[in-house]
C-alpha positions in Angstrom: 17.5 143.1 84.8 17.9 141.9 88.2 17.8 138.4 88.4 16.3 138.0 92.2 14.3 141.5 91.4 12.3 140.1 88.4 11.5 136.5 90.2 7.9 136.6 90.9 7.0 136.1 94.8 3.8 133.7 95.2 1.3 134.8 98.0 0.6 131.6 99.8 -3.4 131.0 100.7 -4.7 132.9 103.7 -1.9 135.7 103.3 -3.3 139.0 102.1 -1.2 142.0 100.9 -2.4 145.6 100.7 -0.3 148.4 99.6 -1.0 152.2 100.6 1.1 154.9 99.4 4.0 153.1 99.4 3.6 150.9 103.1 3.2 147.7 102.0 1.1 145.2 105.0 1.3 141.6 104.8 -1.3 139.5 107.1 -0.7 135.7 107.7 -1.3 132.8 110.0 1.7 134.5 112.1 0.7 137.8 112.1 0.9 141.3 110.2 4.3 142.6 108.9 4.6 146.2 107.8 7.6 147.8 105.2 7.8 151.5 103.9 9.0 150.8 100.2 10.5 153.5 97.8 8.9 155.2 95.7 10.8 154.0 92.3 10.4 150.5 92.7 6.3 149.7 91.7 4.7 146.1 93.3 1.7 145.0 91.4 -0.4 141.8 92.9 -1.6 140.0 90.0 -4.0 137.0 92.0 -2.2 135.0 94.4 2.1 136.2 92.8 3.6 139.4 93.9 5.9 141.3 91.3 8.5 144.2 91.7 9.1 146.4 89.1 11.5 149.1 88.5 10.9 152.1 85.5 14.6 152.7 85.4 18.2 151.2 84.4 20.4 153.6 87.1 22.3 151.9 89.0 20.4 153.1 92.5 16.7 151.4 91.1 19.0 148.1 90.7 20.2 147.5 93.5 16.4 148.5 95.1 14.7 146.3 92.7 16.3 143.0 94.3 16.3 144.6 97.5 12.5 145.1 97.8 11.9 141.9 96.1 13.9 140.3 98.8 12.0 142.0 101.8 8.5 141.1 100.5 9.7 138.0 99.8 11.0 137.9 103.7 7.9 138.9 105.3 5.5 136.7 103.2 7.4 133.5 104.4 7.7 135.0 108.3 3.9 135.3 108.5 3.2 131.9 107.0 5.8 130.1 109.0 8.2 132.2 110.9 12.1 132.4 111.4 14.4 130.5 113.8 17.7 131.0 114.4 19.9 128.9 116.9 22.5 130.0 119.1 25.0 127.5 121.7 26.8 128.6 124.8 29.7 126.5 125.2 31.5 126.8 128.5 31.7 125.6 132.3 29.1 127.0 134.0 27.6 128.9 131.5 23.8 128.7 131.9 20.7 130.5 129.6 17.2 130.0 131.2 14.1 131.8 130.3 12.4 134.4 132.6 9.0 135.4 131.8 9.8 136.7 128.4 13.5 137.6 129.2 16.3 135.7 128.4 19.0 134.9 131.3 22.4 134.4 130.5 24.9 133.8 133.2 28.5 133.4 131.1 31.4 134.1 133.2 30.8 137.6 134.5 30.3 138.6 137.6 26.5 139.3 137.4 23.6 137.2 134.8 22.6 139.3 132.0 18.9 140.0 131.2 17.8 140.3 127.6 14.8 141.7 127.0 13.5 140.8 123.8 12.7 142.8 121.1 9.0 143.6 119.7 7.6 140.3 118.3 10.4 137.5 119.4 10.6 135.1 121.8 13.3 133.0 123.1 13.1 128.9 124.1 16.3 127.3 125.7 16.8 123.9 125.5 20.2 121.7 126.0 22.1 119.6 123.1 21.1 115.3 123.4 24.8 114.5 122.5 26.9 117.2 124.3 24.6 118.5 126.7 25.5 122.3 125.9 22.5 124.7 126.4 21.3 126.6 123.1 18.8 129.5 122.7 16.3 129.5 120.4 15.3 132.6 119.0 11.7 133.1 117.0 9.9 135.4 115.5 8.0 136.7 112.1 10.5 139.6 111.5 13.4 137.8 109.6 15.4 141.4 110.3 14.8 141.7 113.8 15.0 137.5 114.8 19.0 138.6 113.4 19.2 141.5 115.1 18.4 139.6 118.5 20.9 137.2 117.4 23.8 139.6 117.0 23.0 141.3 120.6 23.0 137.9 122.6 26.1 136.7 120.8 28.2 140.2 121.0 27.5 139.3 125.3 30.2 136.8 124.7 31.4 135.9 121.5 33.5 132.9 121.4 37.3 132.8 121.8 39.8 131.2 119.5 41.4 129.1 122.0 39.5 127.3 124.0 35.9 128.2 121.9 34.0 129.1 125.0 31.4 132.0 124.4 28.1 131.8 122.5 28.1 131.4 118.8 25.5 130.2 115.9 24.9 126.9 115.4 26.9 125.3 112.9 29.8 128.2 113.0 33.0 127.2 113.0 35.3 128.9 115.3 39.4 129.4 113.9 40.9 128.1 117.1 44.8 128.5 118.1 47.5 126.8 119.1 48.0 128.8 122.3 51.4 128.8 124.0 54.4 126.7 122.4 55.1 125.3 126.3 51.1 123.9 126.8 51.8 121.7 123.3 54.8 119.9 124.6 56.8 121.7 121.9 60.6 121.8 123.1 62.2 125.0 123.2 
């Protein structure tokens, strides 16, 4: 047996789940989260815990049954509280201001790019107390799309191994280089 698929997933008060041929609706505090499931993989509520269970032992209905279990599990916690994620842009003169609901980004090309969020997300910029470099908070309910978003804004500029400018996730640690032997003071 799976050992994430046969966890049980607790439904928090004021969460309600209904299932209808297979779509699967999740209302919170947040908001409502919808997921087509397959068809192999049953979910039976039994009062307030969720459980996932699979009639087979293939190899296919294994690797489903922790999968589902994971995505209910996902949208139960983004309609009670949400996901975050944070990204920093490091670099002179790189900038990230909020427009509306769009997200500008001017990072060292010769025009700002405008992100238009996707369905549900919302951006908040703010700048770091000790370094002063601006970050970009991304929200939302959708723990697939708040990624998603992510990955966009940071393929704009992803940071570069020798100096580290670019915009990267918090906390992710960039393999910088040496650069040229003559820069380092290295004799030839």
């Amino acid at each position: 047996m799976s050992r994430i698929g046969r966890m049980p997933i607790t439904v928090p008060s004021g969460v309600t789940v209904s299932q209808v041929d297979g779509l699967i609706t999740v209302k919170g505090p947040k908001g409502t989260l919808s997921r087509q499931i397959n068809a192999d993989i049953d979910v039976k509520q039994e009062g307030d815990v969720l459980i996932c269970i699979r009639h087979t032992n293939q190899k296919e209905h294994r690797a489903l049954h922790g999968l589902t279990r994971a995505l209910l599990a996902n949208m139960v916690t983004g309609v009670v509280s949400g996901y975050e994620k944070r990204l920093e842009v490091e670099g002179v003169g790189y900038r990230a201001e909020v427009q509306g609901v769009n997200l500008q980004l001017q990072v060292g090309l010769s025009h700002p790019v405008i992100i238009v969020p996707l369905e549900g997300i919302s951006f908040e910029v703010g700048q770091n107390t000790n370094n002063r470099m601006p970050f970009v908070m991304v929200r939302g309910i959708d723990k697939e799309s708040v990624g998603q978003q992510c990955a966009y804004i940071r393929r704009i500029r992803p940071p570069e191994p020798y100096k580290g400018k670019g915009i990267r996730f918090f906390g992710e640690k960039i393999r910088r280089k040496a650069g040229k032997a003559g820069k380092t003071g290295a004799k030839k």
